[in-house]
Structure formats: structure tokens, C-alpha cells
N, C-alpha and C positions, 0 to 999 in steps of 0.2 A: 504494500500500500504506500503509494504515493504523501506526503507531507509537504504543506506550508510550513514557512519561514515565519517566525514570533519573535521578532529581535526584540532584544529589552535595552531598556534605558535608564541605566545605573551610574548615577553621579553627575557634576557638571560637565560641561565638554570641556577636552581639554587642550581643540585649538583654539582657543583664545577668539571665540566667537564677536566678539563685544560687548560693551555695556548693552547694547539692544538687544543681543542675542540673548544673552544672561538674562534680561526682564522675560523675556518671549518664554525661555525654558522652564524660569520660576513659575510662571504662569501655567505653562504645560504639567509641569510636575503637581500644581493644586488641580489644575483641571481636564486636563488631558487623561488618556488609557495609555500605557506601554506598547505600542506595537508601532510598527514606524511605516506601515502600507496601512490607511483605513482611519487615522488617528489622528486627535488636536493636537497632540504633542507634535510629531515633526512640523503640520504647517507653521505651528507658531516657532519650532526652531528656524523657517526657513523664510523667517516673517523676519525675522532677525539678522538674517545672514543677508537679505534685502536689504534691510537699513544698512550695514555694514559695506557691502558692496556698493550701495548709492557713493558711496565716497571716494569711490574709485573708478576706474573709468567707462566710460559708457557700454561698451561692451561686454562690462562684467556686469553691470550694471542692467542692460538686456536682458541678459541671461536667467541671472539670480529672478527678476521679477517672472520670466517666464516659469521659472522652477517652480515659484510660488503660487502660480495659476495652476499649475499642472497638478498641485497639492491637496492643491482647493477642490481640483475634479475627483481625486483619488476621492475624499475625505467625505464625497459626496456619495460615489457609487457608480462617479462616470468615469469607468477603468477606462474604455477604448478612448474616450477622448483625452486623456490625462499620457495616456501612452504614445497619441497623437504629438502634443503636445513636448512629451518627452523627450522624443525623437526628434522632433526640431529643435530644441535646445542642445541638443547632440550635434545636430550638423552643422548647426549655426558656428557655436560656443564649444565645442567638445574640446578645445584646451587649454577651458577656463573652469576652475574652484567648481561654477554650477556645474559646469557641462558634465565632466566628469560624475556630480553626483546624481547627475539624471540619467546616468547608468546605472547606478545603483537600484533606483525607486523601477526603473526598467526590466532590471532583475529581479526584483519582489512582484512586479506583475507577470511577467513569464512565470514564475511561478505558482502564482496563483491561478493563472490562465491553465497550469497544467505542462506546460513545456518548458521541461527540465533545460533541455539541451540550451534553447535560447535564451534561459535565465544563465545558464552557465558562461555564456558567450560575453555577456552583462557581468557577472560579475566579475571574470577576469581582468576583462577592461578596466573597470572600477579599481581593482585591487592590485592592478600593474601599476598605478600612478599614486597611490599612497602609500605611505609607511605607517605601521602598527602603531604609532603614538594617534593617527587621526580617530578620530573621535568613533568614528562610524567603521574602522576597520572592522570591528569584531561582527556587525551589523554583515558586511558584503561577505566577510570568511565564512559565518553559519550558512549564508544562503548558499554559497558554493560547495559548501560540505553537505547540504539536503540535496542540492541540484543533482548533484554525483550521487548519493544515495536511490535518488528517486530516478535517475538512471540503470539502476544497477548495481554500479561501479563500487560496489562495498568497501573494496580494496586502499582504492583513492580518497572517498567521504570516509577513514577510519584516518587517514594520514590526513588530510583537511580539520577534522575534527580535533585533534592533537593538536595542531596547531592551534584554532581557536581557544582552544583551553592556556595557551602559552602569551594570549591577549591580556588587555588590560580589563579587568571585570573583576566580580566576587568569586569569593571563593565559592559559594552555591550554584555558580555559573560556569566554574570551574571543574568544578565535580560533574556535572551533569553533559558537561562535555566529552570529559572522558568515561563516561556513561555507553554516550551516542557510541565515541572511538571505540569500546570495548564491542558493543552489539553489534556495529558496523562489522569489526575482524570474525565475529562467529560467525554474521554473515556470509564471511567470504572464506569460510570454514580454516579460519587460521585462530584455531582454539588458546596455542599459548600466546601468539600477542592478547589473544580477551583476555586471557586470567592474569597476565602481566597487569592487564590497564583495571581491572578490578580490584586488583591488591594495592594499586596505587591510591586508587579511590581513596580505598578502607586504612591507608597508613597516612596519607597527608588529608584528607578530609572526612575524619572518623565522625564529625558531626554534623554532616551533609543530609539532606535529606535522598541522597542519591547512596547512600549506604548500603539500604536495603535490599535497594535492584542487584547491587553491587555484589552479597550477601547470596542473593537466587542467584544469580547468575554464573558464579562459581558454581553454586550447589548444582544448578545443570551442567557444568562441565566436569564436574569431578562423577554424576549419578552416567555422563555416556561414556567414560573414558572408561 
């Protein structure tokens, strides 16, 4: 079975979005849901990154506003125009701050659309031009480790997911990642990397609520071995 992508949004950002950014997020964090396709929380981060780009040059300046139209459609329930939209800030702008992140939100609609492959295409893109300090890495890394999953490619979403867990996040997000890593390797019936990444769990995040899985899922590996 197939899975959506639930990015969560844990802490301030920490590229230094702006004063405007920072009002937008406070705002999102009392009123907004956690999920970054469908939710107040990103428009209002990118309601901020608007202001911030207005002060720069016109171009970025373009972009960013279109990002935020585009956000506006998501947040309503008009994917295909949001995706429209998307994709013209991609051809426009694609090697500018927005453009690039309208790969991203591109990649959460492919996926939601069901088409792994073309959200993965997305988020490569995305995650070729940042480094793991941007705020939103760990965001484009889960989608590329479901993308691959929901391909198949158990193999590749067990090594993508390991990495997400090496992001900047909680440790709940942590564990839960190397959760996905561990089920991903049974999947692709490579039993001691899973009991590797479940013993890991259970020795640096013994108060996870990811324990338990952690817990079964040895016990299925040790009840067929």
C-alpha cells in the first residue's frame, strides 16, 4: 500500500526566514495543522518569505508571490491549479529560493496524486540545491524516502530513511524514522540490517514511542529465523 507524505513542523526555521517570517510561523504554530500540502501553517510561512523576498529583487520577488498563490490553491483543495501554478514558478524562477521550493510542494502533490515516480523527480530536484541545515530538508528527504517506498524500491527508501533520521528534528522523529528504515530492509528481505536499525531504536531512543514497533518487530524476526 501506497502512503502520503505528513511532514511535521518542529521548531523555528532555521534559515533565518525574517522578522515577517517568524510573525507568519508564530501565527501558524497557534493556528495552523502540521502538515505542509493542505495546511495554514506553510501559507503563512510563505506569506513571510513574500515579505522577505519583496526586498529583494523583482524577480524573486515574482516568484515568492506566485509561490504564495499557489499555496493559497493547495490550502483550498485546488491541487491541479496550484500545481499549474507550481510549475510556472519552476520555469519562470526555478533558480531562485521560491522556485526551487515549488519543487518541493510539487513533490507532495505527485504524491498525493499517486505518482510516486514524478514526486520523486521533484524531490531530487529540491534536495540537489539545499543543504540539510534548510529548514525544509527533512520535509523533501521523507517525501523521497515514501516516493521510493511507494515504488517498491524498499532497498533505496531504507537508505533515504536513515538519512532523514541523521536531519535536524526530535528525537520522536528520529526514532520513527529509523522505524520506517528498519520495515523498509524487511521489506526488501534484508533481515539483519532491520534488527541492526531496531536495536538502534531501542538503545539511543529507549523512550520513543517507536519502541514498541521496534520491540514486534524483532520478535518477528527472531519467531522466522
Amino acid at each position: 500500500m501506497s502512503r502520503q507524505k505528513l511532514p511535521h513542523l518542529d521548531g523555528h526555521p532555521s534559515d533565518a526566514l525574517g522578522a515577517a517570517g517568524l510573525k507568519a510561523y508564530d501565527f501558524a504554530q497557534s493556528h495552523g495543522r502540521n502538515l505542509a500540502i493542505g495546511a495554514g501553517v506553510l501559507v503563512a510561512l510563505v506569506v513571510g518569505f513574500v515579505l522577505l523576498e519583496s526586498n529583494r529583487d523583482s524577480s524573486s520577488k515574482a516568484a515568492a508571490s506566485q509561490l504564495a498563490l499557489a499555496l493559497a490553491d493547495v490550502n483550498i483543495n485546488q491541487t491541479d491549479a496550484a500545481a499549474q501554478k507550481l510549475t510556472e514558478v519552476v520555469s519562470r524562477h526555478g533558480g531562485s529560493s521560491a522556485g526551487n521550493r515549488a519543487r518541493l510542494y510539487l513533490g507532495d502533490i505527485e504524491l498525493k496524486r499517486g505518482n510516486a515516480a514524478a514526486a520523486l523527480t521533484q524531490y531530487d530536484a529540491y534536495l540537489a540545491k539545499v543543504s540539510k541545515d534548510d529548514y525544509f530538508w527533512t520535509t523533501g528527504q521523507r517525501g523521497r524516502a515514501i516516493a521510493l517506498e511507494n515504488q517498491s524500491r524498499f532497498a533505496d527508501a531504507a537508505v533515504a530513511f536513515e538519512a532523514l533520521a541523521g536531519g535536524t528534528m526530535g528525537e520522536e522523529e528520529k526514532a520513527h524514522a529509523l522505524l520506517d528504515a528498519a520495515q523498509a530492509r524487511m521489506r526488501a528481505a534484508d533481515n539483519t540490517a532491520a534488527l541492526t536499525m531496531y536495536d538502534r531504536i531501542l538503545k539511543e531512543y529507549p523512550l520513543s514511542r517507536a519502541t514498541a514497533a521496534a520491540k514486534l518487530g524483532k520478535a518477528e524476526l527472531s519467531a522466522g529465523s
